[in-house]
N, C-alpha and C positions, 0 to 999 in steps of 0.2 A: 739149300733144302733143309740144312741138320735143324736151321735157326725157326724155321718154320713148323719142323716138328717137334721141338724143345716147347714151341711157343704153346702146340696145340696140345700137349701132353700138362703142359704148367697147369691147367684149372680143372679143378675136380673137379667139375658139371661134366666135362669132356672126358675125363678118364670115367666117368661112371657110365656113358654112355659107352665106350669103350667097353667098356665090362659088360653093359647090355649088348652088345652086336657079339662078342664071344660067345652069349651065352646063346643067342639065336640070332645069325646073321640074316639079311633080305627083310628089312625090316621096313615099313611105310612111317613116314613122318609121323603120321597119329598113334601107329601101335609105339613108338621110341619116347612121346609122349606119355602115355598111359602108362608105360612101363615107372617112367620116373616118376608120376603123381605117386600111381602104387606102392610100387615095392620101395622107394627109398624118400616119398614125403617131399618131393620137390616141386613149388610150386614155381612152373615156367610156365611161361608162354611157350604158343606153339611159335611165332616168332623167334623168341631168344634162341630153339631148340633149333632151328633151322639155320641161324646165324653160327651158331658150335657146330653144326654139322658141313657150314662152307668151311669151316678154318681145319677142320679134322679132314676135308676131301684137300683142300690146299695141301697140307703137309701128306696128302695120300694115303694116307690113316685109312678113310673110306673111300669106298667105291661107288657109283650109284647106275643102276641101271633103270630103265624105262619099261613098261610092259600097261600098254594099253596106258589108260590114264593115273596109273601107280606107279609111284619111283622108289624103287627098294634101295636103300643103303645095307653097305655089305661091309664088311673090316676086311681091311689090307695088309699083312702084319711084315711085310717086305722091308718097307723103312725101318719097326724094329731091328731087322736081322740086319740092316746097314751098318745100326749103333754097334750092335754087338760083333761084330766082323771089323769094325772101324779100332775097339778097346780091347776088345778079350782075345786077347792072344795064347794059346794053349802052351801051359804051363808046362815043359819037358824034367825039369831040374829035379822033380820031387816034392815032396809035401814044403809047404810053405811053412818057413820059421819066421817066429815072431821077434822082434829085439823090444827088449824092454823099454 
């Protein structure tokens, strides 16, 4: 699973979609579109955008639900908290010294 979400984190088209579902999750394929032409200049297809939205649901990034003939994508931030429970180990020692 890490490989999978290493993979769908690696391309900023997908972390900036990422950044859009933070800012407003439940989101429909067209508005997750519009958002990128808009606000950050990105000329995708609505294809490409649904192609980065299986690879971000693969690694679990997203979530998607059904509601009538709309499919909301949602952010998942679980796998996140994996990474960081897998590396970050709480430091007891005291403030960290640096060696030259």
């Amino acid at each position: 699973m890490a490989d999978d979400l290493f993979k769908a984190l690696a391309d900023p088209t997908r972390r900036t979609i990422l950044d859009e579902l933070t800012e407003k999750s439940g989101q429909t394929l067209f508005e997750i579109c519009s958002r990128l032409s808009m606000k950050h200049q990105l000329g995708i297809s609505r294809q490409a955008v649904s192609q980065h939205l299986a690879v971000l649901e693969a690694a679990g990034l997203v979530e998607t639900r059904r509601e009538g003939r709309y499919k909301f994508h949602d952010l998942n931030t679980a796998p996140l908290r994996q990474i960081t429970a897998r590396w970050l180990v709480p430091d007891t020692s005291g403030p960290e010294k640096s060696t030259p």
